[in-house]
C-alpha positions as CSV (number, residue, x, y, z in Angstrom):
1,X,-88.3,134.2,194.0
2,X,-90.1,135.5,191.2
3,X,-93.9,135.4,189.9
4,X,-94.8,136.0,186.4
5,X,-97.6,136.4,185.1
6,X,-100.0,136.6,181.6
7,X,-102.3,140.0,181.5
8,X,-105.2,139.3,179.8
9,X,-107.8,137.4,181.0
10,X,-105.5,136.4,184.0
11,X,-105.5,139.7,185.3
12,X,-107.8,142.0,183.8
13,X,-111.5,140.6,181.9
14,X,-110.8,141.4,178.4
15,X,-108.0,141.4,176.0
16,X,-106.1,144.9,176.1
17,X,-105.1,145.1,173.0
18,X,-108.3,144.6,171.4
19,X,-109.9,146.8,173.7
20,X,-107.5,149.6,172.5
21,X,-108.6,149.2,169.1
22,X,-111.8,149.5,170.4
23,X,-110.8,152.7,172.8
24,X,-109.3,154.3,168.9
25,X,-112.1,153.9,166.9
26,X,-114.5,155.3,169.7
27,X,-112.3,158.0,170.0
28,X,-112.7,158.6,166.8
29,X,-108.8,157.8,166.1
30,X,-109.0,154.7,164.2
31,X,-112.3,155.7,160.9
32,X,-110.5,152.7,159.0
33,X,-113.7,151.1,157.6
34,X,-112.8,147.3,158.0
35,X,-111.0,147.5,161.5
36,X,-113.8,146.0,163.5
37,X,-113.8,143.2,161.1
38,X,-110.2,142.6,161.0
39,X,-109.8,142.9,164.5
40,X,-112.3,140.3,165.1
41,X,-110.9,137.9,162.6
42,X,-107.3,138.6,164.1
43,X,-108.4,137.8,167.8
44,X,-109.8,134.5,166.7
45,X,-106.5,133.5,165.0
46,X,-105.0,134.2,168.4
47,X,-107.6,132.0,170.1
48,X,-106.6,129.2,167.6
49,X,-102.6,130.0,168.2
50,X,-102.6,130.8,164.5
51,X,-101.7,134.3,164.8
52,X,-98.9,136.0,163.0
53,X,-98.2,138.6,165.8
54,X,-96.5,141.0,163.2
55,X,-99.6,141.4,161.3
56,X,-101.5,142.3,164.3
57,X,-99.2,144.7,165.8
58,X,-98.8,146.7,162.8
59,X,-102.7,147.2,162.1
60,X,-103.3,147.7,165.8
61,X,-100.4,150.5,166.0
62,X,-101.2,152.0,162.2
63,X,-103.5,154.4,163.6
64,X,-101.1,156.0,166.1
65,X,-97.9,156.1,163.8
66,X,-96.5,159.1,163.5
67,X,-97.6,160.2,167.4
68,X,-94.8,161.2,169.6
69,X,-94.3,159.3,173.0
70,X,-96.5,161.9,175.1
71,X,-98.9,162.1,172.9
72,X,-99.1,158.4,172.9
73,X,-98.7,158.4,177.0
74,X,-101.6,160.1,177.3
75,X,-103.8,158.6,175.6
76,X,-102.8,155.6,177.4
77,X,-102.9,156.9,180.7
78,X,-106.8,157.4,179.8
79,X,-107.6,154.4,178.4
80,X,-106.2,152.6,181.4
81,X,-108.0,154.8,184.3
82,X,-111.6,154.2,181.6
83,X,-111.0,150.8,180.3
84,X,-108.4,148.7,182.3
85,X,-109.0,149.9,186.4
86,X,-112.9,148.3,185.4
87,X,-111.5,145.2,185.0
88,X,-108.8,144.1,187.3
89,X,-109.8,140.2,188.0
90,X,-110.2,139.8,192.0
91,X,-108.6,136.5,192.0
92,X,-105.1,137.8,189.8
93,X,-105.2,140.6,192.3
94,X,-105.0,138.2,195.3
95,X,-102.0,136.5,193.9
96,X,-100.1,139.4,193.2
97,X,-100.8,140.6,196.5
98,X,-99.5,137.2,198.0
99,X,-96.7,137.3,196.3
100,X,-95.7,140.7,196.8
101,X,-96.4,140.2,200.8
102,X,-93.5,137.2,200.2
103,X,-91.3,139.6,199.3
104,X,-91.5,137.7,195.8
105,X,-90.7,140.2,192.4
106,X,-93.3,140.3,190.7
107,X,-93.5,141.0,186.5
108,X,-96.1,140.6,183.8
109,X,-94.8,139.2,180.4
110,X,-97.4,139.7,177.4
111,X,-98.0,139.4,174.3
112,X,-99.5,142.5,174.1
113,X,-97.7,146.0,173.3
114,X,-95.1,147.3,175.6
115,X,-96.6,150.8,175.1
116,X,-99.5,149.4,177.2
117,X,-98.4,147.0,179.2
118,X,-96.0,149.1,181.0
119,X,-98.7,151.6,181.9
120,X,-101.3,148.7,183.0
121,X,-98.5,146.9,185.4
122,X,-98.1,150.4,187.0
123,X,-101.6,150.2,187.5
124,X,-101.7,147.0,189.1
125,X,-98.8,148.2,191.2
126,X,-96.6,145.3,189.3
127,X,-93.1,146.9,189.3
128,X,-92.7,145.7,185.7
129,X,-94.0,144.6,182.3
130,X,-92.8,143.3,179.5
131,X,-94.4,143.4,176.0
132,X,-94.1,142.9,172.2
133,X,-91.3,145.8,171.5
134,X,-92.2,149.2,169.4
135,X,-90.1,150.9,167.6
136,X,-89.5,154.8,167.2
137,X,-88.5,157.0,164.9
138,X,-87.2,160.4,166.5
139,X,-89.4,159.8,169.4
140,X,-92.4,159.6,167.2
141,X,-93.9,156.0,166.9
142,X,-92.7,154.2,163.6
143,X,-95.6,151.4,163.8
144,X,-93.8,148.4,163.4
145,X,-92.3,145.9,166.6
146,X,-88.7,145.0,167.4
147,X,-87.2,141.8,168.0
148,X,-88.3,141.2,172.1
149,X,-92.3,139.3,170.6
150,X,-93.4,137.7,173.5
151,X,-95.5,135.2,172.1
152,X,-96.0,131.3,172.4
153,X,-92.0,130.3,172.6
154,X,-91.2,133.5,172.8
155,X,-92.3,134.5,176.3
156,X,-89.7,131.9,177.7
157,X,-87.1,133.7,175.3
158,X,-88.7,137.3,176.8
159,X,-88.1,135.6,180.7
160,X,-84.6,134.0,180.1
161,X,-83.5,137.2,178.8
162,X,-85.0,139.5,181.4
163,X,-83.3,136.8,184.1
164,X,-79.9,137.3,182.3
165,X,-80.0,141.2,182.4
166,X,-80.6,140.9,186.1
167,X,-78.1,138.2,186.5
168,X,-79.9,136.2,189.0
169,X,-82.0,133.0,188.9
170,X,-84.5,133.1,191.1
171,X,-86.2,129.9,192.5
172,X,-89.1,128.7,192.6
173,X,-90.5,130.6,189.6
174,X,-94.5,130.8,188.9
175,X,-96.2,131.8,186.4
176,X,-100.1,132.3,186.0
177,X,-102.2,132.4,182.7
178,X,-105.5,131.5,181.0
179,X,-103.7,130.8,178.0
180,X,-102.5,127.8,176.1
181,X,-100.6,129.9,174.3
182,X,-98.8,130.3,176.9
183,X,-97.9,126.3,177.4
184,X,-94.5,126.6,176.3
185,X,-93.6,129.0,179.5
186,X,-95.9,127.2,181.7
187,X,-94.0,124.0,181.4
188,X,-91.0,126.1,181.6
189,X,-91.3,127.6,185.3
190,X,-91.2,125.7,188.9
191,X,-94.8,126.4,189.3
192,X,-97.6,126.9,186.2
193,X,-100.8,127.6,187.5
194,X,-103.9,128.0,185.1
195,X,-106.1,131.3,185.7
196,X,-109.5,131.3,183.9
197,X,-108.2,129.0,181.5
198,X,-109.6,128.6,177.9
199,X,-110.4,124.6,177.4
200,X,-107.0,124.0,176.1
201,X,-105.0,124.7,179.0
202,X,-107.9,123.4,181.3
203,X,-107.0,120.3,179.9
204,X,-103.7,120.5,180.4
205,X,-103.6,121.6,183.5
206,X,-106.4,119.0,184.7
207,X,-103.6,116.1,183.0
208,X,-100.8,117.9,185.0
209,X,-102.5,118.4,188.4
210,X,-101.8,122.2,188.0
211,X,-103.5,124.8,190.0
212,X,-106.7,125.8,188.7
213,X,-108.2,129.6,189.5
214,X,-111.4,131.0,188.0
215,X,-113.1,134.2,188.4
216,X,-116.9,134.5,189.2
217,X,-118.5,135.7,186.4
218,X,-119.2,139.3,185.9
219,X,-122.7,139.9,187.1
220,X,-124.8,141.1,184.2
């Protein structure tokens, strides 16, 4: 039995990958004068499932191209123990923990870069996570993504491929995300369950009889 799951916003508060951009430029990484700006506009393409993940991936890993992969590691492995451990949703963390006291694998499948969410599902104590693909050149980051995009229809591509590799099919499957985005998978596996989910998917999942989960609200 497997349980799959989203990262952002199901498990951490927060998108990742735009809170690496933000990490960079406070760093003092990313001084690309419009960044803020097209990171903003970027995220709210995603939010309208209008985004053209290419586009994004290559400004968000622009600043970094050129670093090799320990360089790259840690600064990483900082940005998770500043940015990420903060975050860790209380009610994802409960169903991973079921789960994983089933004796159910657990993974994450994301569309955000593999380059973080590796490191973050380590974090979580998730034995594995799958993200958009990076490519290197000489073991120095090349800034642009490989085939594996993980993205709308692509994270049911992303799943049956990481199920053929492993040559198993596990049943039930669940998977768990805030995301309607993430609709094509959901009506893919055994069991979708909705996680904080945007209006879209709450919708959906309200039409569907779906499991709902929210988070309490940070406290301010």
């Amino acid at each position: 039995m497997l349980a799959v799951f989203d990262l952002d916003e199901t498990l951490i508060r927060g998108d990742s990958s735009q809170l690496f951009t933000y990490f960079l430029r406070h760093q003092g990484i990313d001084t690309t004068a419009d960044a803020e700006a097209r990171d903003e506009a970027f995220m709210a393409a995603y939010h309208a499932g209008e985004m053209d993940l290419q586009d994004y991936m290559e400004f968000s890993l622009a600043p970094l191209r050129g670093w090799s992969r320990a360089q790259l590691e840690d600064l990483v492995s900082q940005f998770v123990e500043q940015e990420i451990a903060p975050r860790v949703l209380p009610v994802g963390r409960s169903k991973v923990e079921w789960h994983k006291a089933q004796g159910h694998e657990v993974l994450i499948i994301s569309a955000t870069g593999e380059h973080l969410v590796q490191p973050i599902a380590r974090h979580l104590g998730i034995g594995e996570g799958i993200g958009v693909q990076v490519q290197w050149q000489q073991d120095n980051l090349a800034g642009t993504i490989g085939p594996r995009r993980p993205f709308r229809d692509g994270k049911v591509t992303a799943l049956d491929q990481w199920l053929a590799r492993r040559d198993i099919a596990p049943q039930p499957v669940w998977f768990y995300s805030d995301s309607h985005n993430d609709l094509p998978l959901l009506n893919h596996v055994d069991h979708p369950v909705a996680v904080n989910p945007d209006p879209v998917l709450r919708a959906h999942a309200q039409a569907h009889d779906w499991p709902i989960y929210m988070d309490e609200p940070a406290p301010l």
